[in-house]
C-alpha positions as CSV (number, residue, x, y, z in Angstrom):
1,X,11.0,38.6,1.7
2,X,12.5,37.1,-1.1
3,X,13.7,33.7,-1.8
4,X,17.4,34.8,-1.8
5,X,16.5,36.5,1.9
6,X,14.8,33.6,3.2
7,X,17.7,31.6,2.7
8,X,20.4,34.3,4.1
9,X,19.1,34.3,7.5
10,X,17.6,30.7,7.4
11,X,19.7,28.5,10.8
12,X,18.8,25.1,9.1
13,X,20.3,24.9,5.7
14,X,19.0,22.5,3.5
15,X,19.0,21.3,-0.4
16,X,16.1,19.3,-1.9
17,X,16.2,15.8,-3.3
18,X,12.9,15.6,-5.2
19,X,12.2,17.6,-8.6
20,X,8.8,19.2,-9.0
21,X,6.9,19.2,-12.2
22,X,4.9,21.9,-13.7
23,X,2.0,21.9,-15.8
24,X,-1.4,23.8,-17.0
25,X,-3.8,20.8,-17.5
26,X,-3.3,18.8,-14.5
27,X,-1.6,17.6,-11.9
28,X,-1.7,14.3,-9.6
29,X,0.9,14.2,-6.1
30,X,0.5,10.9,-4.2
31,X,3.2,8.8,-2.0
32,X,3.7,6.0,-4.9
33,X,4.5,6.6,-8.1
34,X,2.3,4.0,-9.9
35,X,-1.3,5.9,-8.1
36,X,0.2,9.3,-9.5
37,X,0.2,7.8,-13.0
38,X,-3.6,5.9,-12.1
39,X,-4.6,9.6,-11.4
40,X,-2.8,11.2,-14.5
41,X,-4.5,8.4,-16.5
42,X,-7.8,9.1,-15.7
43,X,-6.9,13.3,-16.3
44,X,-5.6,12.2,-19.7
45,X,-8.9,10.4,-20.5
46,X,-10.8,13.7,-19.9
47,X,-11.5,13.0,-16.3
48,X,-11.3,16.1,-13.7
49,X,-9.1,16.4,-10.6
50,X,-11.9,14.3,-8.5
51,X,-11.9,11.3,-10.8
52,X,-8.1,11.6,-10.7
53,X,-8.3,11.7,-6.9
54,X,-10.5,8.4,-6.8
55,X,-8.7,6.2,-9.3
56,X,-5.4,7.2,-6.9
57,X,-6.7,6.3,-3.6
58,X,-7.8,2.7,-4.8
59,X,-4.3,1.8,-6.7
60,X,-2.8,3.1,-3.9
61,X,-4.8,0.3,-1.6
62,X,-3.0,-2.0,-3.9
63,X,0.7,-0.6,-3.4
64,X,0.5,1.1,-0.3
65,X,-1.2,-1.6,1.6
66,X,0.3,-0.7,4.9
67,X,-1.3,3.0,4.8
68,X,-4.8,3.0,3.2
69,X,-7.8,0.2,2.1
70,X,-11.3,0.0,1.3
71,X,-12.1,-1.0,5.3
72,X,-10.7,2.4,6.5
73,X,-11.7,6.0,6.5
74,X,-10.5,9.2,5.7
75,X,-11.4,13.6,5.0
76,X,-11.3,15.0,1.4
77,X,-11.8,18.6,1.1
78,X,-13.5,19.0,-2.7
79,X,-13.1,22.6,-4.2
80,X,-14.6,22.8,-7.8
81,X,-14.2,25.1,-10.8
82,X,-18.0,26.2,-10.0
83,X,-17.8,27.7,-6.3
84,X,-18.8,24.4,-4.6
85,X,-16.5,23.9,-1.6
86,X,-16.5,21.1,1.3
87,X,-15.3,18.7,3.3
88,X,-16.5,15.2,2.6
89,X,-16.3,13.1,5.9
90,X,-15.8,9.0,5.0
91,X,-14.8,8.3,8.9
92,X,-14.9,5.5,10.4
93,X,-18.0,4.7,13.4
94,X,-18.0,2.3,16.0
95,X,-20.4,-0.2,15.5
96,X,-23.3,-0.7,17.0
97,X,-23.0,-3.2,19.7
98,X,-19.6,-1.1,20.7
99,X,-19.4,-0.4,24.6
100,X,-17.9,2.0,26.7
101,X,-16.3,-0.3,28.2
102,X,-15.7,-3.2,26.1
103,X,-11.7,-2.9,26.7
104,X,-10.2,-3.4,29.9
105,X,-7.6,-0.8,29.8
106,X,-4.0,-1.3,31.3
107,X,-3.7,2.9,32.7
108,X,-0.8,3.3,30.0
109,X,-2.8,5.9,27.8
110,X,-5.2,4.5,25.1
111,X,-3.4,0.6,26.0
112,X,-5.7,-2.5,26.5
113,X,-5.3,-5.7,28.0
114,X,-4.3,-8.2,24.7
115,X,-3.7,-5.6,22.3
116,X,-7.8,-5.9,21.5
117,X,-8.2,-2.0,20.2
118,X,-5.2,-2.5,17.8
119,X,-4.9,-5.9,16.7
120,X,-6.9,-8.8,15.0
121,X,-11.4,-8.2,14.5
122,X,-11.9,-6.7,17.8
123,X,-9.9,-3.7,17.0
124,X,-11.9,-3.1,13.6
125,X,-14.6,-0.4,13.4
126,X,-17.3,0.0,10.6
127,X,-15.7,1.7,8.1
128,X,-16.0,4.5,5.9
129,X,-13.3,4.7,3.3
130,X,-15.3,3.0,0.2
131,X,-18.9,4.8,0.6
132,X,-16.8,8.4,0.9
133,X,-14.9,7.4,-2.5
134,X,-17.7,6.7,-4.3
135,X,-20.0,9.4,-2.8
136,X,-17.3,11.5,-4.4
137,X,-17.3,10.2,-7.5
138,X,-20.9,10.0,-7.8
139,X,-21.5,14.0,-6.6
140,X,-18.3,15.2,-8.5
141,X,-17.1,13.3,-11.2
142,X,-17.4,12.3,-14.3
143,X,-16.0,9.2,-14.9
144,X,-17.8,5.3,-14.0
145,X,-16.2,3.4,-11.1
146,X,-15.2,0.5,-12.9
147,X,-12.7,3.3,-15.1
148,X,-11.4,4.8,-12.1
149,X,-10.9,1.0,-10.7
150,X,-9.3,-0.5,-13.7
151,X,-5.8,0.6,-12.7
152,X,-5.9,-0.8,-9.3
153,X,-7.1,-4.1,-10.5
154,X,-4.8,-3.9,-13.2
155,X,-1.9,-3.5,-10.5
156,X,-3.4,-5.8,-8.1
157,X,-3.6,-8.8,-10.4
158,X,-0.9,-8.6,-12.0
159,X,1.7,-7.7,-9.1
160,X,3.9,-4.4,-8.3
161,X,7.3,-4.5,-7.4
162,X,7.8,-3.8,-4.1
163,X,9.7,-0.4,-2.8
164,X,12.3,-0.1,-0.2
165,X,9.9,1.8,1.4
166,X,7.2,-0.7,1.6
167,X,9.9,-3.8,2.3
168,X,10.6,-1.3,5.8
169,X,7.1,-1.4,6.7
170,X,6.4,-4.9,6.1
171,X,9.5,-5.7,8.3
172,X,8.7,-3.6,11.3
173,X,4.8,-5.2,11.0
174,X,6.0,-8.7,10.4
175,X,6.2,-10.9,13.3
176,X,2.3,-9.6,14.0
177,X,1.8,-10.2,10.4
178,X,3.1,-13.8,10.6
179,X,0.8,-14.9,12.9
180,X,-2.4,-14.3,11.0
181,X,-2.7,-17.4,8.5
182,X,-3.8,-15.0,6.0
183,X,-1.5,-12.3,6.0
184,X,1.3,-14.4,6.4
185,X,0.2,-16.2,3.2
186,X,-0.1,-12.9,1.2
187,X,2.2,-10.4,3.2
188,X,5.1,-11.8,4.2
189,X,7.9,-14.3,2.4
190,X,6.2,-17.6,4.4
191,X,7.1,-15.6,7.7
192,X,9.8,-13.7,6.7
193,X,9.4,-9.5,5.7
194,X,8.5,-8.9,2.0
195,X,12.1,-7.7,0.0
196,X,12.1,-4.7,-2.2
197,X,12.4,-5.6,-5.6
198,X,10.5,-8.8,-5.6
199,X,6.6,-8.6,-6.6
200,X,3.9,-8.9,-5.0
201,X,0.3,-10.3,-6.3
202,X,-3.0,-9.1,-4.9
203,X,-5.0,-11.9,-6.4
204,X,-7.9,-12.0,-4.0
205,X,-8.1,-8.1,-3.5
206,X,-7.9,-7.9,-7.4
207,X,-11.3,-9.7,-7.4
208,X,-12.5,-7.6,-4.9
209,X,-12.2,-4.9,-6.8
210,X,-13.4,-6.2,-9.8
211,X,-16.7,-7.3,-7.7
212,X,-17.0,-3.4,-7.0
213,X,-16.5,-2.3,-10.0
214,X,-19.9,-4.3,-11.5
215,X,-21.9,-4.0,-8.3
216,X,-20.7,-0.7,-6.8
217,X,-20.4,0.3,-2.9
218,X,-23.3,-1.8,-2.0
219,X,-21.6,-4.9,-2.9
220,X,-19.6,-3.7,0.4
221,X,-22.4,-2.1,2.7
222,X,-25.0,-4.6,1.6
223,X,-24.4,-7.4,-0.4
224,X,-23.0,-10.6,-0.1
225,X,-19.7,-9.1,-0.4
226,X,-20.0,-7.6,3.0
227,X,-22.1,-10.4,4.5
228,X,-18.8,-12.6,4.0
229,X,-16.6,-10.0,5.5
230,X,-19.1,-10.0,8.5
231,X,-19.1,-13.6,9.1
232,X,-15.2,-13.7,9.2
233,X,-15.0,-10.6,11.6
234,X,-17.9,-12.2,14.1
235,X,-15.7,-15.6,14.0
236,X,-13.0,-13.6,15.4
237,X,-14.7,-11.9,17.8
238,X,-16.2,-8.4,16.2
239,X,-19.0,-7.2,17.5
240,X,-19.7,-5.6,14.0
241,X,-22.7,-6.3,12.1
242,X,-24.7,-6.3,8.1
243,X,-26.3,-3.4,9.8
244,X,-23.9,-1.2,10.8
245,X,-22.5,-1.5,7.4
246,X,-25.9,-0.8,6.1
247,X,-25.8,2.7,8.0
248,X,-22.7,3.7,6.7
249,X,-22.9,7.5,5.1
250,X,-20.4,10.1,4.0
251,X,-21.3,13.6,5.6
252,X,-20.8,17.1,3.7
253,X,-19.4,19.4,6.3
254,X,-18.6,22.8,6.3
255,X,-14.5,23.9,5.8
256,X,-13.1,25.9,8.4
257,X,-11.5,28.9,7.5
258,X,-8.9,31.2,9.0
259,X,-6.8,34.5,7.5
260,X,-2.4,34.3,7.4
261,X,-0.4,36.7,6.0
262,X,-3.6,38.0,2.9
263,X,-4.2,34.1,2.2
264,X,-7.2,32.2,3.6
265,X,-6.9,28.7,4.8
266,X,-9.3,25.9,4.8
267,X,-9.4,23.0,6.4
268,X,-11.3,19.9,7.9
269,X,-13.7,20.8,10.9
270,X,-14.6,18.4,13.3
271,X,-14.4,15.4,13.9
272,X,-10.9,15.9,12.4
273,X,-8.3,18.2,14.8
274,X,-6.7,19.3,11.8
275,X,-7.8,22.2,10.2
276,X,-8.8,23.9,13.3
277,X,-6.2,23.8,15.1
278,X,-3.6,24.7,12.1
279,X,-5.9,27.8,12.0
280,X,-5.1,28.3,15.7
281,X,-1.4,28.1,15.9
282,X,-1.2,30.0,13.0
283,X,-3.5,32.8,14.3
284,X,-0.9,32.6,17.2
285,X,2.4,32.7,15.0
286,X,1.3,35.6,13.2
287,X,1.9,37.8,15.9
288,X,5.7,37.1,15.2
289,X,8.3,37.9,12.4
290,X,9.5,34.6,12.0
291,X,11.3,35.1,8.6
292,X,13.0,37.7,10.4
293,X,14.1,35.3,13.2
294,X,15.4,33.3,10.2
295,X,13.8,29.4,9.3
296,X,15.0,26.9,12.1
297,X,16.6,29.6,14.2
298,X,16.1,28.9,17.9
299,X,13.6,31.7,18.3
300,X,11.6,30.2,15.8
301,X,11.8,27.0,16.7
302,X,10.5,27.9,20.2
303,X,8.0,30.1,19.4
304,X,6.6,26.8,16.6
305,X,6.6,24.3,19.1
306,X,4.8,26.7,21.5
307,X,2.3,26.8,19.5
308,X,2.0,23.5,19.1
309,X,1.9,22.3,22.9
310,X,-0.9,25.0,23.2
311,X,-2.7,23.4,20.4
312,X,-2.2,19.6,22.0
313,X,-3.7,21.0,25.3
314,X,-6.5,22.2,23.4
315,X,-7.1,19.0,21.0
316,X,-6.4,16.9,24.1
317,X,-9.2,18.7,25.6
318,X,-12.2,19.7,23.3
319,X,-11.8,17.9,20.0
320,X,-14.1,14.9,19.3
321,X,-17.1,14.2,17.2
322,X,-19.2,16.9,17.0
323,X,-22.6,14.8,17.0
324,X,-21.3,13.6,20.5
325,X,-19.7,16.7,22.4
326,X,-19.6,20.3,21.3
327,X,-16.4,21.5,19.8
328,X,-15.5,25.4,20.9
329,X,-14.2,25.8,17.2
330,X,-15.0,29.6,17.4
331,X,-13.5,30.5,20.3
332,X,-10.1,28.3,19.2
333,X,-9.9,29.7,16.1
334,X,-10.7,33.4,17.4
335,X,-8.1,36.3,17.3
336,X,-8.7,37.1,20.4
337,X,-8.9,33.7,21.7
338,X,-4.7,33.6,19.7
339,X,-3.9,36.9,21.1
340,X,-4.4,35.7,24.9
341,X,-2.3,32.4,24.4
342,X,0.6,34.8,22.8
343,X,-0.1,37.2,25.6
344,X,1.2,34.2,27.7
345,X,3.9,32.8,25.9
346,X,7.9,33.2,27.1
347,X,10.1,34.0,24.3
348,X,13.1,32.6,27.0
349,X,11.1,29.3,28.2
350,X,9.0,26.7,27.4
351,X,5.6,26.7,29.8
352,X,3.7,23.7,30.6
353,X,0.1,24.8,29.0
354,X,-3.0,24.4,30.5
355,X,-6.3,23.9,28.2
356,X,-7.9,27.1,27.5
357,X,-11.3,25.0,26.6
358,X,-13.3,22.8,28.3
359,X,-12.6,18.2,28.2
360,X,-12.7,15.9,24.9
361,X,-10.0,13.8,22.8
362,X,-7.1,12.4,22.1
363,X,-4.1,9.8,19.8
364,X,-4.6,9.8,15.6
365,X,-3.5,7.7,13.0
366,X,-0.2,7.0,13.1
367,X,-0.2,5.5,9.4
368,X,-2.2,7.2,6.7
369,X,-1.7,8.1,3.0
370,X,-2.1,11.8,1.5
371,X,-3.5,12.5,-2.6
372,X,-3.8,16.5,-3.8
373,X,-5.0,16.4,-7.7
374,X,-6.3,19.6,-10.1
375,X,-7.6,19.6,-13.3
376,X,-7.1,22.5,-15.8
377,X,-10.9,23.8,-15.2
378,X,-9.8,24.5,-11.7
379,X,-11.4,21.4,-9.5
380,X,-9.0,20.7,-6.6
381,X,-8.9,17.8,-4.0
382,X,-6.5,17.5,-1.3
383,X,-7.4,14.1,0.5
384,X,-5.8,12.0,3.6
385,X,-7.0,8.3,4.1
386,X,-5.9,5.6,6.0
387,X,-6.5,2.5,8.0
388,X,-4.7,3.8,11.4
389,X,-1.9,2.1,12.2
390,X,0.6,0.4,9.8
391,X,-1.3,-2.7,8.3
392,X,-4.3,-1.5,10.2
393,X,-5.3,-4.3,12.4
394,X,-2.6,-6.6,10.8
395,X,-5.1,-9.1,9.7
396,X,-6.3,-10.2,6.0
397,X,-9.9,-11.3,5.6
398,X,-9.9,-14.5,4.6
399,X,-10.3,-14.5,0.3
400,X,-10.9,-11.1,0.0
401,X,-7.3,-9.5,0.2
402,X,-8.8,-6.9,2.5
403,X,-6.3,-5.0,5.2
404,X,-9.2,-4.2,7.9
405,X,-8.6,-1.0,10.0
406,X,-7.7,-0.9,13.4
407,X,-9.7,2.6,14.2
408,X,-11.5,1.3,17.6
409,X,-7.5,2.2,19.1
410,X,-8.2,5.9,18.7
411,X,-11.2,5.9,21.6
412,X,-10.6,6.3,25.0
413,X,-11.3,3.1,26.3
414,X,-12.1,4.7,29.7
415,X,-15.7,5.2,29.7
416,X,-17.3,8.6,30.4
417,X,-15.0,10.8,28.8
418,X,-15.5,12.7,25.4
419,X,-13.7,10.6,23.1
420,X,-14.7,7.4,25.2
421,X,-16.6,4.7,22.9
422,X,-20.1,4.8,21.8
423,X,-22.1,3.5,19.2
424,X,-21.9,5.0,16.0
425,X,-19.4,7.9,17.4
426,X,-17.0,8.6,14.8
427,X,-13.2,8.8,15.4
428,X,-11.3,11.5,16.0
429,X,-8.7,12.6,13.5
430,X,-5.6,14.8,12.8
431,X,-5.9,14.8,9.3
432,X,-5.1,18.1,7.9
433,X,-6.0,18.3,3.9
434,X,-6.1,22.1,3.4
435,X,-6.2,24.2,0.5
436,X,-5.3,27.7,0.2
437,X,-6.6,30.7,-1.2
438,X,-6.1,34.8,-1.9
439,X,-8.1,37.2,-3.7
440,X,-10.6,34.0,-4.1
441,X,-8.2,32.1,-6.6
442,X,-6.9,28.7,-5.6
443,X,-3.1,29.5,-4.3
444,X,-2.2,26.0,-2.6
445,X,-3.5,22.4,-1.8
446,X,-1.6,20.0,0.5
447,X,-1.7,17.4,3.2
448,X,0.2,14.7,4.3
449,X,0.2,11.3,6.7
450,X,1.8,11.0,10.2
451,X,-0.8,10.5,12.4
452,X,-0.6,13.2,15.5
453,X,2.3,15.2,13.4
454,X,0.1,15.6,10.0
455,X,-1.6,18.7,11.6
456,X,1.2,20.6,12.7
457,X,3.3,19.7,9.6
458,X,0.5,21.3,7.7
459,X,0.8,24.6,9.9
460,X,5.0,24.1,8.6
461,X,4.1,23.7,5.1
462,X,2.2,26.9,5.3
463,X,5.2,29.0,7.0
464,X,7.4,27.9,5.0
465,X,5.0,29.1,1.7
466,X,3.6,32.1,3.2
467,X,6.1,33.6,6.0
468,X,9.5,32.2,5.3
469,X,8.6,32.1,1.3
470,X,10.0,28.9,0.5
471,X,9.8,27.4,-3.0
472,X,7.2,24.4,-3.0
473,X,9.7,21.9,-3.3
474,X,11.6,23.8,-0.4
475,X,8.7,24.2,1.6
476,X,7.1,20.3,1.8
477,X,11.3,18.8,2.3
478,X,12.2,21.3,4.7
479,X,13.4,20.2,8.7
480,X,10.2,20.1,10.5
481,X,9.6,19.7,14.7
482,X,7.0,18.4,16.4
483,X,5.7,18.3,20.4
484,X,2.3,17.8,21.7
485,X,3.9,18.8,25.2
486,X,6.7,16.7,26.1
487,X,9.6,15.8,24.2
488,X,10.6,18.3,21.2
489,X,11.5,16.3,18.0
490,X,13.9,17.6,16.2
491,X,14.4,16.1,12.2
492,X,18.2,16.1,11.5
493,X,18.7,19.3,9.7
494,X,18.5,21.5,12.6
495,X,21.8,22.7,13.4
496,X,23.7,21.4,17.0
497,X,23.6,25.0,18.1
498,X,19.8,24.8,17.9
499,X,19.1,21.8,19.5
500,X,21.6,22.9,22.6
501,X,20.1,26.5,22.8
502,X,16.1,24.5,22.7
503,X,17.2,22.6,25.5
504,X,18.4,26.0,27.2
505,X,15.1,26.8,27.3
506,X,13.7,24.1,28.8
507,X,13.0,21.9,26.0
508,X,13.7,18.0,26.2
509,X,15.1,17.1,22.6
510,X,14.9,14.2,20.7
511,X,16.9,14.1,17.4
512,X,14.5,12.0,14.8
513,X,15.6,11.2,11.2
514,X,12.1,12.4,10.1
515,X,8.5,13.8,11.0
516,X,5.5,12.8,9.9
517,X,5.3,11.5,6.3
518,X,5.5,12.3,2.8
519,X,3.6,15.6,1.7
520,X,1.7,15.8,-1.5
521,X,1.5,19.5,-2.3
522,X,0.6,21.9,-5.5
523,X,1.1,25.1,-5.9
524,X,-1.1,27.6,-8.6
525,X,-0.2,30.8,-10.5
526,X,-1.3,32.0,-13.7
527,X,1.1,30.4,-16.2
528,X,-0.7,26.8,-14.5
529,X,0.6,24.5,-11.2
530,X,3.5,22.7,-9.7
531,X,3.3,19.6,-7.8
532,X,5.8,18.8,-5.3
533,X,6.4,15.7,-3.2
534,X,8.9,15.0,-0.5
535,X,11.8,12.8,0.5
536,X,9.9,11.2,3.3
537,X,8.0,8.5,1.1
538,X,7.4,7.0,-2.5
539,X,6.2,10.4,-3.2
540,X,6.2,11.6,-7.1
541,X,4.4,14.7,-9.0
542,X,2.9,14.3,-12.4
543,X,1.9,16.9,-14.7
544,X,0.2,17.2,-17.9
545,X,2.2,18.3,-20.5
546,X,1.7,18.9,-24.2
547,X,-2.2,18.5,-25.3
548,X,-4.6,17.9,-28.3
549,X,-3.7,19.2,-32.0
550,X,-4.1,22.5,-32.7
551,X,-8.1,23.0,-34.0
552,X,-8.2,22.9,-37.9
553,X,-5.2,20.7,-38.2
554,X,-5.3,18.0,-40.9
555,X,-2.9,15.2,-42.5
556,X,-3.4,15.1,-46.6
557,X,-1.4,12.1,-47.3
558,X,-2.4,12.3,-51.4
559,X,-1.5,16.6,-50.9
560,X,1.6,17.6,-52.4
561,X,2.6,18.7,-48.7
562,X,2.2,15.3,-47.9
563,X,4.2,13.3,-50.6
């Protein structure tokens, strides 16, 4: 199908309102436009797409502060120019003197009595977002930490100006923000939300950073650095000790992999949801001409969100860490396995689906950040980190500037069921960072945050690039929907006449003006790569353009060319 066709018979009409960029020595996508030029910087200095990647992810823990920090955790899937492929899991653990049942839960899902697994110390687990970047960097790289730090520090101490973007989130987090002595100090106008334009100084993180710089990781996992942040956290009730940030490693694991329309997909495996079940619900789809059916008709629509309540029932059931209960990932990602769940599907009704695998998991991030680099010797990372919810546990640690994570809200705080708590488990995630290939060359790298919605915006992204044959730009702005089951979101750009003939079917439809977050996404061919951001966040693309002086050229100012 051709571009031209794909948009005759698409339902939801749409026009972009970012610009990609295009280039053949580089690219950096994040969702802030200062850590796409920290990354660019570093690919300018020689650096590859890994070096690019790191420098990103810590400016962006300076002006995303809401999304990602060095007390979180996160997946980056590492492809390199020489064959080496993996996923590189910085989780987060419970620590550990953590409990089964150490929160008395309320019976209203995940909830606890006090808010305790999402707000202030006790909702804090070990984290694993600083060993993973500079396990990274170390293994793949080829730049020192303290270069791939400067920028952050840079930005940190001497202030950013605050987006519209970030002025929202600070709003919507405030009053919990306001009542932590330190974060109302650093995070909020004496109480009041932050305003977008005004700048904001990270004085204390900025020497944070610079600490880490000289000292490295360990400063963190087993200096005095960490020994502070310790104290603090067992003053306000963390059961989290020196030790369980001594224990803190970053494990190589295995992509998983899964074939759609010639390309092959990889993704995260367990104990992220993501790449699995993309692979699922696109082994499911491809039973189906959706380009025929035309993007955002209502038999496409339908059939998409069937596959995702099949892939909820599924996650919901059997996805957890894999040291603690044994994922089916075989059997979900199977043919046959996708051929009996589209055996079953109604193309005139929505069915409630039963798991097809045996009990395990459950929520995900609901705030998280997304970073896809390449260099031009053909290294790709495609990376999603975070600190859970927005502000993580909406807490500062007393002079260090650090925004803790609130990751002990995505166990089951029921005890005795697979994603219940346990010491050292990891958490569960639907981070999706996937790259794409055919033939063996590197066709696409994306991701995204949005907590439950990254993974099956991921499995959009890809139908809109490999069935529908969407631009990039088109294909990461595009409408998407989302359902793990009950209500059917709807983004605006889905016509009236959908939404009425959804509901037809069964379908309980709620109209959102977005799902999920911003998505960082390149695209490669042979004349180089385009990067492409959405409208969803501070997204922006960079590129390298232009290049060194052609070899053998020379400036003769006493020449008679030169006079």
């Amino acid at each position: 199908m051709t571009h031209q066709q794909w948009r005759a018979r698409a339902a939801a009409r749409f026009e972009v309102e970012k610009h990609p960029a295009r280039s053949r020595d580089g690219m950096v996508v994040s969702n802030h436009p200062l850590a796409s030029a920290a990354g660019a910087e570093m690919l300018a200095a020689g650096g590859n797409a890994v070096d690019a990647a790191i420098a990103t992810l810590f400016t962006l823990s300076v002006v995303e502060p809401m999304m990602v920090g060095i007390f979180g955790g996160g997946m980056a899937q590492i492809r390199m120019a020489d064959g080496r492929h993996l996923v590189l899991d910085g989780q987060s653990q419970a620590p550990a003197a953590a409990r089964p049942d150490m929160f008395r839960p309320t019976g209203l899902g995940y909830e606890v009595e006090g808010r305790a697994n999402t707000h202030g110390a006790t909702a804090v687990a070990t984290p694993g977002t600083l060993r993973g970047w500079c396990d990274a960097l170390a293994r793949f790289g080829t730049m020192a930490l303290a270069d791939v730090m400067e920028p952050a520090i840079r930005h940190a101490s001497r202030g950013f100006v605050v987006t519209p973007y970030l002025a929202a989130c600070a709003g919507e987090a405030c009053p919990d923000l306001g009542r932590d002595p330190e974060a109302r100090r650093l995070l909020t106008n004496d109480g009041a939300p932050l305003r977008a334009g005004q700048r904001l100084v990270m004085a204390d993180y900025a020497q944070t950073l610079a600490q880490i710089a000289v000292e490295g990781p360990e400063a963190l996992y087993s200096g005095e650095l960490g020994a502070r942040i310790v104290a603090q956290l067992q003053a306000a009730g963390s059961v989290m000790t020196r030790e369980d940030l001594a224990q803190v490693a970053s494990i190589a694991r295995e992509p998983v992999s899964g074939e759609f329309r010639g390309h092959r997909i990889f993704g995260p495996p367990p104990p992220s949801a993501g790449g699995v079940h993309v692979i699922q619900m696109l082994n499911i789809l491809s039973g189906y001409d959706l380009a025929g059916m035309g993007f955002g008709s209502t038999p496409a629509a339908h059939l998409t969100a069937e596959a995702l309540r099949i892939a909820f029932a599924d996650r919901a059931a059997a996805t957890a860490d894999p040291a603690f209960v044994q994922v089916p990932v075989a059997r979900l990602i199977s043919g046959d396995y996708a051929a009996d769940r589209r055996g079953r599907m109604d193309p005139d009704r929505t069915l409630d689906w039963q798991p097809g695998v045996a009990p395990g998991a459950a929520p995900a991030e609901a705030h998280t950040t997304h970073v896809t680099t390449a260099d031009r010797d053909g290294n790709i990372v495609s990376t999603t980190q975070t600190i859970n919810a927005l502000f993580g546990a909406r807490m500062v640690i007393p002079g260090t500037g650090i925004i803790p994570n609130n990751y002990m809200a995505l166990f089951d705080p029921v005890p005795g069921r697979a994603n219940s708590i346990a010491p050292g488990k990891r958490v569960t995630t639907s981070m999706a960072p996937t790259i794409v290939t055919r033939d063996g060359r590197p066709r696409f790298a994306l991701g995204l945050p949005g907590g439950l919605r990254i993974f099956g915006s991921v499995m959009q992204g890809l139908l809109n690039l490999l069935e529908y044959r969407m631009t990039l730009q088109e294909a990461v702005e595009a409408p998407r929907l989302w359902t793990q089951g009950a209500e059917l979101e709807l983004e605006e750009g889905f016509p009236a006449a959908v939404e009425e003939a959804l509901r037809g079917k069964g379908w309980q439809v709620l109209r959102l003006p977005h799902v999920g977050g911003g998505m960082c996404a390149i695209a490669f061919d042979d004349d180089g790569m385009e990067g492409a951001a959405c409208w969803r966040a501070d997204g922006m693309a960079i590129g390298l353009g232009g290049g060194l002086a052609r070899a053998g050229t020379r400036f003769w100012p006493d020449s008679p060319a030169g006079r």
